[in-house]
DOGUBA-948644 format. One record per residue (C-alpha): residue in three letters; x, y, z. Coordinates in pm, 1 decimal. Layout:
REM DOGUBA-948644
<'ALA'; <X; Y; Z>> ...
***
This chain:
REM DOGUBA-948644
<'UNK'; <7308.0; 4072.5; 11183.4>> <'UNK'; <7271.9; 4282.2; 11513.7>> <'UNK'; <7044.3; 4173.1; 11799.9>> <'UNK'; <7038.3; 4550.9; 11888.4>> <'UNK'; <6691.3; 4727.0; 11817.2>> <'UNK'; <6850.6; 5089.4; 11754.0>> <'UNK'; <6610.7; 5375.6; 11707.2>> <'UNK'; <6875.3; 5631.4; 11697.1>> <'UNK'; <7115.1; 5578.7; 11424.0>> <'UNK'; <7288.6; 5930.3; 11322.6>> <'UNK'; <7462.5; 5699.8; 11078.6>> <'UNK'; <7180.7; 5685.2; 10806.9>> <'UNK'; <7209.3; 6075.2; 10758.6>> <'UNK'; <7613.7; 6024.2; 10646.5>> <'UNK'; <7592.5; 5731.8; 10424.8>> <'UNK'; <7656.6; 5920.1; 10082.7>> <'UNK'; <7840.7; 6218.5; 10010.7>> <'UNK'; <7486.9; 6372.8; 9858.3>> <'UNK'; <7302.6; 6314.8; 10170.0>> <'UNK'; <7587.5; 6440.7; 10366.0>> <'UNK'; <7606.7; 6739.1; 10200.0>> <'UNK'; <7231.2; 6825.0; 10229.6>> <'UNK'; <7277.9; 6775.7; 10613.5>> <'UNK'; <7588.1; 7011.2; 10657.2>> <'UNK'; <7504.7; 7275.5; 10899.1>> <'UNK'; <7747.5; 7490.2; 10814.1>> <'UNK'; <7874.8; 7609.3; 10437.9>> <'UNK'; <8234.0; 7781.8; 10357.6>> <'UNK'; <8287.7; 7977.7; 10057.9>> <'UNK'; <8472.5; 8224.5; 9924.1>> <'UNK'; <8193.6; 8505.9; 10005.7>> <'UNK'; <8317.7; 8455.8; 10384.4>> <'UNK'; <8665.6; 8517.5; 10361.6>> <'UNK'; <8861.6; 8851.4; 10327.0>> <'UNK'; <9289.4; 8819.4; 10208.5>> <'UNK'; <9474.0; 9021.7; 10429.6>> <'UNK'; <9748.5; 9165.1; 10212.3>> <'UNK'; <10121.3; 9329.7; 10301.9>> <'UNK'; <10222.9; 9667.4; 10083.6>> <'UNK'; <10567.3; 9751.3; 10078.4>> <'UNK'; <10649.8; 10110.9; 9940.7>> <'UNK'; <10960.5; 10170.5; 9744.4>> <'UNK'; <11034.0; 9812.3; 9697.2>> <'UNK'; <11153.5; 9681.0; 9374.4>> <'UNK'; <11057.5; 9326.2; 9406.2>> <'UNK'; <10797.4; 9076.6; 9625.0>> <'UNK'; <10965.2; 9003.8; 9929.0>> <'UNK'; <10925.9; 8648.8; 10036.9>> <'UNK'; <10810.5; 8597.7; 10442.0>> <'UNK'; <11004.3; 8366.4; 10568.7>> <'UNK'; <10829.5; 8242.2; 10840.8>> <'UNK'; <10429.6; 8224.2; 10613.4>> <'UNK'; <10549.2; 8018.8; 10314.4>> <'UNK'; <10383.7; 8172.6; 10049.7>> <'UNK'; <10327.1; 8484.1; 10146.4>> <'UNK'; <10482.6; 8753.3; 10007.8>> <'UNK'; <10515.5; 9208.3; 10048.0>> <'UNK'; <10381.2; 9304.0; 9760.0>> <'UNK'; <10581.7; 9604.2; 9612.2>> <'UNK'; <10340.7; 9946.3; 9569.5>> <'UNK'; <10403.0; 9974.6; 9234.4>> <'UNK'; <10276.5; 9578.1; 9160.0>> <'UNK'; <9943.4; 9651.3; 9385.5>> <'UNK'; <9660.4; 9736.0; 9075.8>> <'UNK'; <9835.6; 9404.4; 8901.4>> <'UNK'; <9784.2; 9208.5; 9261.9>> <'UNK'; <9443.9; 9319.7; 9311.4>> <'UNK'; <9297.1; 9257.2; 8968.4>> <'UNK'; <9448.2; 8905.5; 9006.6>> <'UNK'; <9270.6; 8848.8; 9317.8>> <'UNK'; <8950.9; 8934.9; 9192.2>> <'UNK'; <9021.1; 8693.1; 8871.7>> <'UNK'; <9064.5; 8425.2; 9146.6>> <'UNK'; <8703.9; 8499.9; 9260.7>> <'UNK'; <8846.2; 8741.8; 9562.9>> <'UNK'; <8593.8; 9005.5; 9689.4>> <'UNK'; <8768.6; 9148.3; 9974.7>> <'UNK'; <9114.3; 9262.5; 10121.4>> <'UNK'; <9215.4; 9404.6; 10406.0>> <'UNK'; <9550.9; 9609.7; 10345.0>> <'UNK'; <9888.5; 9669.0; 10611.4>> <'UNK'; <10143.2; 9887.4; 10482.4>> <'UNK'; <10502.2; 9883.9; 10514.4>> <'UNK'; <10612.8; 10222.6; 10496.5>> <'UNK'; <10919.4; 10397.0; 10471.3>> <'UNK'; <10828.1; 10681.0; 10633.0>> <'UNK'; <10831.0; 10665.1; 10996.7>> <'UNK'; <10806.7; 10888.9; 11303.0>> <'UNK'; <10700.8; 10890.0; 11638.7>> <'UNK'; <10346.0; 10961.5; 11597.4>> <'UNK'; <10273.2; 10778.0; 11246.3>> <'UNK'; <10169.9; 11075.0; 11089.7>> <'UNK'; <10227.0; 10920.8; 10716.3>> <'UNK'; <9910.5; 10694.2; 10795.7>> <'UNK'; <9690.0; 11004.5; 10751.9>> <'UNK'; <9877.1; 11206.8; 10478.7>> <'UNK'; <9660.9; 11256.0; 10237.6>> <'UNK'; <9904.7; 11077.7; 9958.8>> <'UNK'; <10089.4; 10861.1; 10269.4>> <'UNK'; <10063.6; 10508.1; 10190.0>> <'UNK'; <9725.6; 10423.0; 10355.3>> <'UNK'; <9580.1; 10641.0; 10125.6>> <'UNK'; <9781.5; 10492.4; 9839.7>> <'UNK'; <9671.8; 10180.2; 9878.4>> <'UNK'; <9329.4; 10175.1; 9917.7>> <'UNK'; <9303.7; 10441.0; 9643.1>> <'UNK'; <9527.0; 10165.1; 9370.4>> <'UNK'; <9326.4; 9919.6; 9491.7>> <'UNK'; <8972.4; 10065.4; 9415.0>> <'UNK'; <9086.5; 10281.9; 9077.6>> <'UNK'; <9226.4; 9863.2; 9031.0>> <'UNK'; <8889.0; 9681.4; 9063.1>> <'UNK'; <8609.5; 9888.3; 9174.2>> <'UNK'; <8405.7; 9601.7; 9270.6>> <'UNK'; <8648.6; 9490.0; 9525.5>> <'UNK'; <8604.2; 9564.6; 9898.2>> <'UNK'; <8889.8; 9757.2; 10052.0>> <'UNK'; <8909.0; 9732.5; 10429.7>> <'UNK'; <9173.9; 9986.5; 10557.1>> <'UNK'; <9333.6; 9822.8; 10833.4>> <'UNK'; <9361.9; 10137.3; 11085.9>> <'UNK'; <9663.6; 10156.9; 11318.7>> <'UNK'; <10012.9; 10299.7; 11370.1>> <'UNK'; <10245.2; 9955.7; 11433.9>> <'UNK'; <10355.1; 9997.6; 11089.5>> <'UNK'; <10383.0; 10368.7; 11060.7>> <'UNK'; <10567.8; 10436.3; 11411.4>> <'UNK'; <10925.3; 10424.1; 11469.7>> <'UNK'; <10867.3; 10243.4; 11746.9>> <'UNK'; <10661.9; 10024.9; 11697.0>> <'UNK'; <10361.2; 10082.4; 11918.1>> <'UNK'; <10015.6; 10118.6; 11793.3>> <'UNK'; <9981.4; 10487.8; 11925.0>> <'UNK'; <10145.0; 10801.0; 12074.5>> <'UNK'; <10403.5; 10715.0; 12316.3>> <'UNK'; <10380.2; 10950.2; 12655.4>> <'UNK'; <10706.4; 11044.7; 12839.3>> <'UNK'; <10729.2; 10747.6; 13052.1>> <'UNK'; <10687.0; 10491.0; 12765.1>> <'UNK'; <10330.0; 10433.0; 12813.3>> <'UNK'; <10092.4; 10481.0; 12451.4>> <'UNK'; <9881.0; 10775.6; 12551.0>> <'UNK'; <9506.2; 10630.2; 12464.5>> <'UNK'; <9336.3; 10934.2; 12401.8>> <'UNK'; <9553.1; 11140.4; 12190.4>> <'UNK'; <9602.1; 10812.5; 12000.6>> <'UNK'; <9231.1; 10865.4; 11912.0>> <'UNK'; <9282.3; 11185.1; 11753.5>> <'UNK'; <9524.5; 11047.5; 11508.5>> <'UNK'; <9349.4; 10742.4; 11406.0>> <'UNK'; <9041.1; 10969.1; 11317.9>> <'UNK'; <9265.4; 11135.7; 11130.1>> <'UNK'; <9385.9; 10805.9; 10928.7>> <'UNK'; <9011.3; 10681.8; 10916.8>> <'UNK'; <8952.0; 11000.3; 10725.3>> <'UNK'; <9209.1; 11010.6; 10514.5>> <'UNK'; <9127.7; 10621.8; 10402.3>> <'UNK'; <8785.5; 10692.2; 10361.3>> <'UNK'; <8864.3; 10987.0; 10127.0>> <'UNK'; <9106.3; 10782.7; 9930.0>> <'UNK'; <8833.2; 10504.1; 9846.3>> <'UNK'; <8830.3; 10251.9; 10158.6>> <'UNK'; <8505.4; 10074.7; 10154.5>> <'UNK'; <8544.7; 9966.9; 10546.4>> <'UNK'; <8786.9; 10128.4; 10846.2>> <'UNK'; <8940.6; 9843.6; 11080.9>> <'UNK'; <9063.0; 9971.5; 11323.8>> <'UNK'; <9308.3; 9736.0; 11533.7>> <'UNK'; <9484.8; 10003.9; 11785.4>> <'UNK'; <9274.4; 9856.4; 12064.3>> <'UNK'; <9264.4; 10174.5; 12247.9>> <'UNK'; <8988.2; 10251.0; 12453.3>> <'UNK'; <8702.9; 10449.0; 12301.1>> <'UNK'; <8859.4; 10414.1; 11908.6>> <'UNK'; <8547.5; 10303.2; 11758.1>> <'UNK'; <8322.8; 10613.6; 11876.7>> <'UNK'; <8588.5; 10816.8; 11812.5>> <'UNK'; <8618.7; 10760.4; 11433.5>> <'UNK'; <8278.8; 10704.9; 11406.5>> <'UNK'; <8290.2; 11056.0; 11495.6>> <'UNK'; <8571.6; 11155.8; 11283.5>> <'UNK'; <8377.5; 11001.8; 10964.3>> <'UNK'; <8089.8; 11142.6; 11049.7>> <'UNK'; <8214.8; 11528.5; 11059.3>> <'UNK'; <8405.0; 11485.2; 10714.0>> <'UNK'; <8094.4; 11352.5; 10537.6>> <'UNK'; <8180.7; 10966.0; 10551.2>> <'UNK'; <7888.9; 10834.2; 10722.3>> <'UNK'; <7819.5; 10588.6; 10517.5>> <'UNK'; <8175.8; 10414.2; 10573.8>> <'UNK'; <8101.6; 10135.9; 10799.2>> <'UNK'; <8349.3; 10002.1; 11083.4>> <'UNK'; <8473.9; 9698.9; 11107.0>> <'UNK'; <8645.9; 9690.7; 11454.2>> <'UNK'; <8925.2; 9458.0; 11610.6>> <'UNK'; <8656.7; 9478.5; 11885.9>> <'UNK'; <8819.5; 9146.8; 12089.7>> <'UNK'; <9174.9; 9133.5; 12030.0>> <'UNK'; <9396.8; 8973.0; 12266.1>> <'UNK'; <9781.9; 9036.1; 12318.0>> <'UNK'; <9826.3; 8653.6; 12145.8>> <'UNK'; <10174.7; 8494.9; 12082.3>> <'UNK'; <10032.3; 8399.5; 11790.0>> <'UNK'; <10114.5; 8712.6; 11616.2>> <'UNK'; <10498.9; 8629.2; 11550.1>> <'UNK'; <10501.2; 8590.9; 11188.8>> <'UNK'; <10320.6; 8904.3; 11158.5>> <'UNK'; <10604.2; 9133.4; 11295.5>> <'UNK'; <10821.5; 8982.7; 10985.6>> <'UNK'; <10540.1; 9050.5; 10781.3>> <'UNK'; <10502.3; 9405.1; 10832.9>> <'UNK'; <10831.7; 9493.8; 10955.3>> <'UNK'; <10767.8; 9665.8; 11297.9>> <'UNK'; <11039.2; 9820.1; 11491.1>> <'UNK'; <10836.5; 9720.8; 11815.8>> <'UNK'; <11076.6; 9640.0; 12101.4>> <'UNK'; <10859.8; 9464.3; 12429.0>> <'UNK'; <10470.6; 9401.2; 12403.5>> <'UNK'; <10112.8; 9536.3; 12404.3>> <'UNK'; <9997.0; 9385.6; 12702.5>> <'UNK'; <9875.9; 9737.2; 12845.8>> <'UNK'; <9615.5; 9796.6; 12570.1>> <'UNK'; <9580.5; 9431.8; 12418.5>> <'UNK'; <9318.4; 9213.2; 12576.3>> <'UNK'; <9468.7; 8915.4; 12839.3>> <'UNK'; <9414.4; 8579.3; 12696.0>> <'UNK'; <9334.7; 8452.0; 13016.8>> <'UNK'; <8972.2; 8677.8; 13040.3>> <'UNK'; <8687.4; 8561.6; 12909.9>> <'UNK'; <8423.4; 8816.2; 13037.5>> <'UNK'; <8612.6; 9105.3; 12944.9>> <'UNK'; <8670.3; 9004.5; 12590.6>> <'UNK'; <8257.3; 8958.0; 12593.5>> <'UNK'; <8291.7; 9323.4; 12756.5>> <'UNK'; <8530.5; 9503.0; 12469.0>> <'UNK'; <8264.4; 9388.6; 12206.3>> <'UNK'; <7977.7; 9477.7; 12367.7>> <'UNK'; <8174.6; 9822.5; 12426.2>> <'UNK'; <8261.6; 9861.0; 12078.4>> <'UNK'; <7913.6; 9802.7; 11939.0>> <'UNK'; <7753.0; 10057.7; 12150.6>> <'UNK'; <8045.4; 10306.3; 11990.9>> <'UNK'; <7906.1; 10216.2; 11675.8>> <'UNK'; <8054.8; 9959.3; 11502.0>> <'UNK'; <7903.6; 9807.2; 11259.3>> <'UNK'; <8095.5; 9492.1; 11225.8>> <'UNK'; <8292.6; 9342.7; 11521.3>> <'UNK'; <8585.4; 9066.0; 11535.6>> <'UNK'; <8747.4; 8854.4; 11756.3>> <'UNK'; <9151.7; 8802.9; 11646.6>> <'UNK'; <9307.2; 8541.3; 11670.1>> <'UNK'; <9035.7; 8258.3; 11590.7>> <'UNK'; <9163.9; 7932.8; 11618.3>> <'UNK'; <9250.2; 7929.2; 11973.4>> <'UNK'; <8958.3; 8143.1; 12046.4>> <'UNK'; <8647.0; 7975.0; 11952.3>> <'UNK'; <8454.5; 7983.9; 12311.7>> <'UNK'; <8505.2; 8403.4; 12287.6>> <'UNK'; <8359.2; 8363.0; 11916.6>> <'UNK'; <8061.9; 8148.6; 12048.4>> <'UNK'; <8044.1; 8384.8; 12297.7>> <'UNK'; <7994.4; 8709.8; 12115.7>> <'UNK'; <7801.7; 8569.5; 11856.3>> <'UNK'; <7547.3; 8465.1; 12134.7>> <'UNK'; <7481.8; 8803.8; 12279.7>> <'UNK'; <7545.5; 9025.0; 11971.3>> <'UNK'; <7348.2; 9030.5; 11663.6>> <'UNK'; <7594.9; 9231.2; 11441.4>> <'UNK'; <7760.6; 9052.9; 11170.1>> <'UNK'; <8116.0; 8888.4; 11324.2>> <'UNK'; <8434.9; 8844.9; 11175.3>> <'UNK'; <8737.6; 8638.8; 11287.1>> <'UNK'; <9117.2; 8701.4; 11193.5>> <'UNK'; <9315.1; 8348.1; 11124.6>> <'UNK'; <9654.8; 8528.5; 11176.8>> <'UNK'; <9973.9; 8479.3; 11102.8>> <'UNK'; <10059.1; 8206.1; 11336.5>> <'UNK'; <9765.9; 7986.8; 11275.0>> <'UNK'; <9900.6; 8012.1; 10904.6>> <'UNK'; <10252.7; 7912.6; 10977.6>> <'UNK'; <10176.8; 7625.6; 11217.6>> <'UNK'; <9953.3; 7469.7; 10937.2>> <'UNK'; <10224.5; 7567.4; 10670.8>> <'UNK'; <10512.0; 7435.0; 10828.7>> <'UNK'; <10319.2; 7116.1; 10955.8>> <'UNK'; <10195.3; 7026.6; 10612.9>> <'UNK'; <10550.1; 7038.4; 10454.3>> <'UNK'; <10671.2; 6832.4; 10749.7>> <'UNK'; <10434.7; 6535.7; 10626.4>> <'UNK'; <10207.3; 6570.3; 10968.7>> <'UNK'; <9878.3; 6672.8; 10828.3>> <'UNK'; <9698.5; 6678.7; 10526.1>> <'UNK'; <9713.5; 7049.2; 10474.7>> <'UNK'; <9411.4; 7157.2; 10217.5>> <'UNK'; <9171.0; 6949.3; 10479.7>> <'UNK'; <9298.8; 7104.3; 10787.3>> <'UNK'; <9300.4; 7457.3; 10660.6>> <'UNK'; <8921.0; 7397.7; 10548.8>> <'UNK'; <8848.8; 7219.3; 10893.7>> <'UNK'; <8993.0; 7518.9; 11056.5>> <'UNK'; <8808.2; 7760.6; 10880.4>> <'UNK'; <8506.9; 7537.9; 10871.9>> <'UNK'; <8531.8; 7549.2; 11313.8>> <'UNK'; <8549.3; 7944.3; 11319.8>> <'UNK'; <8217.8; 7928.6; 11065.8>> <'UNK'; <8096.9; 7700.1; 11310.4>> <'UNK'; <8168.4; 7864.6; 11608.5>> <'UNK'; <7987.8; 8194.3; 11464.8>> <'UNK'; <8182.4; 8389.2; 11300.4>> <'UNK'; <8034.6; 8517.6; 10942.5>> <'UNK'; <8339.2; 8616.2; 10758.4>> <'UNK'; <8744.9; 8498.3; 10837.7>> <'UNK'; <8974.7; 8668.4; 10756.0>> <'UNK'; <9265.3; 8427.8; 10607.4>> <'UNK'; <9638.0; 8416.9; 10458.0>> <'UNK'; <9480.4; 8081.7; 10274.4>> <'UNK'; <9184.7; 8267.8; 10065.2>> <'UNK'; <9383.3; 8308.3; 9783.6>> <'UNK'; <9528.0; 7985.4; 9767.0>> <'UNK'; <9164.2; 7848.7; 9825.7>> <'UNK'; <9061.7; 8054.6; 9527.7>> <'UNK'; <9354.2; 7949.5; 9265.8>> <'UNK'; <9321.4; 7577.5; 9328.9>> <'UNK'; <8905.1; 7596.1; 9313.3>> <'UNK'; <8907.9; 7463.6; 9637.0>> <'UNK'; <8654.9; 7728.2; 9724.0>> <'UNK'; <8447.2; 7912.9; 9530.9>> <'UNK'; <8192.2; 8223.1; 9576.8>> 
***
C-alpha cells in the first residue's frame, strides 16, 4: 500500500477499455478518409507499384468495377490521378472534354453516384515533361498561363461529374483562378478542395512510380520549402481568401505543427494527404518485423486527426475498410 496521498491520478480514467473509450478525444472512421486512386489508360492489366505494396494502376476499363468495390467496402470518397498516354508540353488532354480526367470522374460517378469524386487538378501526369504547368523558354513553369489551363481542366472535370476540384499545381493565384473558371461555366456549386500548403517533400518518391511522370529535376520554385513555417501558414490563408472551400496541408506525418497551425487560425474544414512515402515506410517496416503495422497506421492517422485535420487522405483506407478495421 502507498504512503503517497495522490489527488491527481489520470490513471483511474484508463482502467477499462469502456471507460477509455468514453474518454477518447479524438475518433477515426471511415467518414474521414478519402482513397487516392491511380488510372492507367490503355492498360490491359493492374500494374503492381513496386515501391507501395499493395497498391496497384488500375486499368480504365476496370475503373466502374474498382469504384463500386470501394463503396461495398464502406468507401465514400476518392480522389483520382491519371496516367495518360497522351502527353504534350502543355497537358492539354487534362481538359479534353473526353481526355482522361474527364473519363474518370465521369466512370466513376455513372459507377456509384453516391460516391464523392475529387478531381485531382494538375498537369505532372499529363506533361511530357513532367512539370505541373507550362514550361517558359528558359525552363522555368510560367505561373500565370498555367492558370489558364487548369481552369480549363477544372471545367472540364466539373462537366464530366467531379463532385470536388483539387487542385495541386501550387501556382500562385490557382484557387481564385478556377474559382473563376467554375463560376463563368455555371459550376458554382463545385467546391475546391485546394493543396493550399504543399511543400516540395522527399516524401513524394513512390508517387513518381505511381503515376509515371517524366519529371527530370524538382519543384522547388513553386513547391513550398520545408524549412518555412510562416509561409506555409501564409499559402493557406492565401488560398482561402481565393475561395477555397476546403484547404490541405500535404504531406501529414512530418507536418503536424503546420496542421496545428492552420487549423488554429482557419475555420474551414482541413484535410491532410498521408502520401506515398508515409505509406511505404510503414509498408516496408511492417514486413521487416519492426512495427506492428495495423496499430501504427491507425496511430498515424489517429496524430493527423489529432493535430486538426478533419479528413486524411490515405493509401490505407481501403485496406482499413476490407479488414473492418474502420468503419463509417
Amino acid at each position: 500500500m502507498s504512503e503517497f496521498i495522490l489527488p491527481n491520478r489520470p490513471r483511474r480514467l484508463r482502467k477499462t477499455a469502456s471507460m477509455r473509450e468514453l474518454f477518447k478525444e479524438n475518433s477515426l472512421s471511415l467518414n474521414d478518409l478519402i482513397l487516392p486512386i491511380f488510372v492507367e489508360e490503355g492498360a490491359d492489366d493492374y500494374q503492381p507499384i513496386k515501391a507501395m505494396p499493395g497498391i496497384v494502376r488500375i486499368p480504365e476499363k476496370r475503373l466502374a468495377f474498382e469504384i463500386e468495390r470501394f463503396a461495398k467496402a464502406g468507401i465514400r470518397s476518392v480522389m483520382t490521378f491519371g496516367i495518360s498516354h497522351h502527353l504534350d508540353e502543355t497537358g492539354s488532354d487534362s481538359w479534353a472534354e473526353n481526355g482522361l480526367v474527364s473519363r474518370m470522374s465521369r466512370i466513376c460517378k455513372d459507377a456509384v453516384p453516391e460516391m464523392i469524386v475529387m478531381s485531382d487538378t494538375c498537369f505532372c501526369e499529363y506533361t511530357s515533361h513532367g512539370h505541373c504547368g507550362i514550361l517558359c523558354n528558359n525552363g522555368e513553369v510560367h505561373n500565370d498561363n498555367t492558370l489558364i489551363n487548369l481552369g480549363k481542366q477544372a471545367v472540364a472535370a466539373a462537366r464530366a461529374g467531379a463532385d470536388f476540384i483539387a487542385p495541386s499545381a501550387a501556382m500562385d493565384g490557382q484557387v481564385k483562378a478556377i474559382r473563376h473558371a467554375l463560376d463563368k461555366a455555371g459550376f458554382q456549386n463545385t467546391p475546391i478542395m485546394a493543396y493550399s500548403t504543399k511543400f516540395a517533400s522527399s516524401f513524394y518518391g513512390p508517387f513518381r512510380e505511381a503515376a509515371g511522370t517524366a519529371l527530370k529535376g524538382d519543384r522547388k520554385t513553386y513547391q513550398m520549402d520545408p524549412m518555412n513555417r510562416r509561409e506555409a501558414i501564409r499559402e493557406s490563408l492565401l488560398d482561402e481568401a481565393e475561395g477555397a472551400d476546403v484547404l490541405m496541408v500535404k504531406p501529414a506525418g512530418a507536418y503536424l505543427d503546420i496542421i496545428r497551425d492552420i487549423r488554429e487560425r482557419s475555420n474551414l474544414p482541413l484535410a491532410a494527404y498521408q502520401v506515398s512515402g508515409e505509406y511505404a515506410m510503414i509498408k516496408f517496416a511492417a514486413q521487416a518485423g519492426a512495427i506492428d503495422e495495423t496499430n501504427v497506421v491507425l496511430e498515424s492517422l489517429g496524430a493527423i486527426k489529432r493535430a486538426g485535420a478533419d479528413t486524411i487522405l490515405s493509401y490505407f483506407a481501403l485496406e482499413l475498410a476490407e479488414k473492418k478495421i474502420l468503419t463509417p
